[in-house]
Structure formats: structure tokens, C-alpha cells
C-alpha positions as CSV (number, residue, x, y, z in Angstrom):
1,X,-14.3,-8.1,25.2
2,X,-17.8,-10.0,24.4
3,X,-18.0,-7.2,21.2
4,X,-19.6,-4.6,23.2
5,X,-19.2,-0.9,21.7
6,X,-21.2,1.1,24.1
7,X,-23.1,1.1,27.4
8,X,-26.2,2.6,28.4
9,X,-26.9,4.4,32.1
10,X,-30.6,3.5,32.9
11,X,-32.5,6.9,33.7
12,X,-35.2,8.3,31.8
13,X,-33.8,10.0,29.5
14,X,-31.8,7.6,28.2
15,X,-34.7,5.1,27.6
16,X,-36.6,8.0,25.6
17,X,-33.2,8.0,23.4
18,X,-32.7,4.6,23.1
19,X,-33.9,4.6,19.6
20,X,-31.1,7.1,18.6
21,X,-28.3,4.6,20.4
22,X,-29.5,1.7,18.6
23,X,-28.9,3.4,15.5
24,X,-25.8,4.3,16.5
25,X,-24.4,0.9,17.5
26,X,-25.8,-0.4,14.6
27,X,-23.9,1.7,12.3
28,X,-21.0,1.6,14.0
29,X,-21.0,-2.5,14.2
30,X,-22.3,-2.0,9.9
31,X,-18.6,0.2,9.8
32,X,-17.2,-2.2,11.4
33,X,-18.0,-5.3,9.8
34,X,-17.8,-3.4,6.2
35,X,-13.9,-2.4,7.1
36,X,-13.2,-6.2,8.2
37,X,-14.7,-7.6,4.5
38,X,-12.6,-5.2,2.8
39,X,-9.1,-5.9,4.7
40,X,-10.2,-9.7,3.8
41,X,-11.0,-8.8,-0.6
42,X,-7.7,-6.4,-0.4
43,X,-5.8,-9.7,1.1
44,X,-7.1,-11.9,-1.2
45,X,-6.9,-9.6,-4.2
46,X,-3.3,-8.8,-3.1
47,X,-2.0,-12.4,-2.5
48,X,-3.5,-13.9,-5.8
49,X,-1.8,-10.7,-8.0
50,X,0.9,-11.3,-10.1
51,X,2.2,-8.1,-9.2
52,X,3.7,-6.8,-5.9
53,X,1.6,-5.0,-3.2
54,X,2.5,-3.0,-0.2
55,X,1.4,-0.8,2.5
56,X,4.0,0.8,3.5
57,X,4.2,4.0,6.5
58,X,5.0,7.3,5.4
59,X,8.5,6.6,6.1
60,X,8.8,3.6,3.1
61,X,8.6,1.0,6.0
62,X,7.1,-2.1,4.9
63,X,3.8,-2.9,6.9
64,X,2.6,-5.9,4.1
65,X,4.3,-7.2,1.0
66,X,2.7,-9.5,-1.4
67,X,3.8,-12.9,-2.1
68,X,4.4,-11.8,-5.5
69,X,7.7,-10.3,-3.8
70,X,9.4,-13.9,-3.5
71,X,8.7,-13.9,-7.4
72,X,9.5,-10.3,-8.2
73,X,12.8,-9.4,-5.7
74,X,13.4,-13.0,-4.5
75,X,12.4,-12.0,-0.4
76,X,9.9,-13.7,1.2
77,X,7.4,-11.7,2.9
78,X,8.8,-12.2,6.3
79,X,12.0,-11.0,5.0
80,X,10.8,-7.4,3.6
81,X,8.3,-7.0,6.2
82,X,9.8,-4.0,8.5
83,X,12.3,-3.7,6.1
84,X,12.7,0.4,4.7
85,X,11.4,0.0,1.1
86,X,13.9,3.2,0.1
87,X,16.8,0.5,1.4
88,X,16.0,-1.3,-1.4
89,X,16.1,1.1,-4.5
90,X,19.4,2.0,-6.6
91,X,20.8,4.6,-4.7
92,X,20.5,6.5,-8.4
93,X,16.7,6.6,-8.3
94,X,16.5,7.3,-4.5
95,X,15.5,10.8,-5.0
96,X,12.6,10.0,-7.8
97,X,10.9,7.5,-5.2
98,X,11.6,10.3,-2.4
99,X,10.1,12.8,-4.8
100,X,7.3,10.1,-5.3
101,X,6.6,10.0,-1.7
102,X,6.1,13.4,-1.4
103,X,4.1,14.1,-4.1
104,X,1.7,11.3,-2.9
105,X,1.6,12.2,0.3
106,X,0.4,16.2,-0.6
107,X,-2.0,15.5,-3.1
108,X,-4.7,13.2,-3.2
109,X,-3.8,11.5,-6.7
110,X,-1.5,8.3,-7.4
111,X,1.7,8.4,-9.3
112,X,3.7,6.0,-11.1
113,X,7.1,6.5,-10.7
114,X,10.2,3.9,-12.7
115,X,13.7,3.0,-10.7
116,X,16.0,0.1,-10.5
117,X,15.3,-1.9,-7.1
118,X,18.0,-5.1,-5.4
119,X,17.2,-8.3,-6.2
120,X,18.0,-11.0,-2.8
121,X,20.5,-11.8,-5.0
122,X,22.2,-8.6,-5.3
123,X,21.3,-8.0,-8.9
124,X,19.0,-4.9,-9.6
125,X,15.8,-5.3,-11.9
126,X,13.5,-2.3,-13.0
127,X,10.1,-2.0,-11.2
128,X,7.2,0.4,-12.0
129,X,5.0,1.3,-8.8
130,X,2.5,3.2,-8.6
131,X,1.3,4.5,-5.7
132,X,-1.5,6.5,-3.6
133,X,-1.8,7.5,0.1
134,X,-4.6,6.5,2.1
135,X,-5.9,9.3,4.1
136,X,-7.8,8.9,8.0
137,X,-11.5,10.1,6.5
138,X,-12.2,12.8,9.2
139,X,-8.9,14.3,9.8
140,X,-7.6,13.8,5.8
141,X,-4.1,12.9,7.5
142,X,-1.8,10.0,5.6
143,X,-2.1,6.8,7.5
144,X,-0.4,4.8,4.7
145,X,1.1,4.2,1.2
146,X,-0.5,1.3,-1.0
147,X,1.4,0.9,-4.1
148,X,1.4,-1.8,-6.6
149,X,4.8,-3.0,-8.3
150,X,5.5,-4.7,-11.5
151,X,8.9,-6.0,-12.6
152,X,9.8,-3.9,-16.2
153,X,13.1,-5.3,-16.6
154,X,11.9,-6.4,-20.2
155,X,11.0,-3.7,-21.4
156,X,13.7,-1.4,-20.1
157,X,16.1,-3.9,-22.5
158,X,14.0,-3.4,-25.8
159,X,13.8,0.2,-25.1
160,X,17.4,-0.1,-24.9
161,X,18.0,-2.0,-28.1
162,X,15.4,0.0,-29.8
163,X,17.8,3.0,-28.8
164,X,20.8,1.0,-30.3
165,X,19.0,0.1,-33.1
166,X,18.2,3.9,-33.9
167,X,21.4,5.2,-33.1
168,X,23.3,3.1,-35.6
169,X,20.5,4.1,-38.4
């Protein structure tokens, strides 16, 4: 409880390794306080970003949402947090974020995938993500999804004027 990470048995043999364990607790306590600076930048980074950041399980439940989601979708954190990320998407572009999951999950790249997602309101906007799984380093197996979302609602309209516009040329 005290932040102890191992013991030592007194007996001779451990004394004439004791130099070895020392190393070891020391690089495990370095590991250790490295991972806790890192969770502290990433929760920084992600609640100062004007763009919409999640961890999310393999499943598309929502472990942490930005506060940029309040902004974005018109949830608070609270709200989405446990909530199934696919429960939220256009039951029209299911299937691409599906595909997205699984292509994530079996490659160790990110993707970027488009698809109209509910608003609290019950109007749908368009979000880009993209997103990349985070692998466990020794065994390689997904422990989560961190994607990043941005609201492209804009630029889905001019696209779709530009089309007008070139259809009626």
C-alpha cells in the first residue's frame, strides 16, 4: 500500500544480488512513473482539443470522451461515457465504422473513416475519426481504440453544392 513493488528474503544469495533487484525496482518505479506523466499530457492534450477524443474497448464502448463532445454531439461526458459509440452512428454508415474497427484492430496502422453520427438533439452531423488500436507491448493484443473526431458537416454541404453546381453546368 506504502508503494512497495517487491520484497527481498534475507539469505546470502539474495544480498550478493541485491544489485540486480535495485535495478529492477528502479526500472519498474522509472515505468511506472513515465506511464502516469503520459495518462496526465494525453488528458490534458485531450481536454484542451477542439476536436473529440475517445478510448473506446474493442467493442465501441466508450471508456473516455473529450469535453469537445458537449460541443461536437451536444453530450456531456458523463452522458457518452459507457455508452456504445456504434449506438450513435447512422444506421447507414454502421458497417463502414464496423469495417473500421476491424481493420484497426488487425493491422497496426490508423484509419480514417467518414459517417453521419446523432446529435443529443436527434439531428445527425458528419464526423471524420480516425482511429488506431493500442496494443499490450509484450503480448501485441488490442487493449483499446483511441480515435480523434472532428465535426465535417461543412464541408459535406459545399461538396454537395459543388456537386449541384457541376451537375447543372
Amino acid at each position: 500500500k506504502s508503494g512497495a513493488l517487491d520484497y527481498v528474503v534475507k539469505s546470502p544469495e539474495s544480498m550478493l544480488d541485491m544489485p540486480h533487484l535495485a535495478r529492477k525496482a528502479l526500472d519498474q518505479w522509472n515505468s511506472r512513473a513515465d506511464r502516469i506523466n503520459m495518462q496526465a499530457q494525453f488528458r490534458l492534450l485531450a481536454e484542451n482539443a477542439s476536436d473529440m477524443i475517445n478510448r473506446l474497448s474493442v467493442d465501441g464502448e466508450i471508456y473516455y470522451v473529450s469535453p469537445a463532445c458537449k460541443i461536437i454531439l451536444g453530450y456531456s461526458p458523463d452522458e457518452l461515457t459507457e455508452m456504445n459509440a456504434l449506438d450513435l452512428i447512422h444506421e447507414k454508415d454502421r458497417q463502414a465504422v464496423r469495417d473500421m474497427f476491424e481493420h484497426t484492430l488487425n493491422e497496426d496502422v490508423s484509419f480514417t473513416v467518414t459517417y453521419r453520427a446523432r446529435q443529443k438533439d436527434g439531428n445527425y452531423i458528419w464526423l471524420e475519426t480516425s482511429a488506431r488500436a493500442i496494443l499490450e507491448p509484450d503480448s501485441r493484443n488490442v487493449i483499446e481504440i483511441q480515435s480523434a473526431s472532428r465535426d465535417i458537416t461543412e464541408r459535406k454541404r459545399a461538396e454537395e453544392d459543388l456537386q449541384q453546381a457541376h451537375n447543372q453546368l
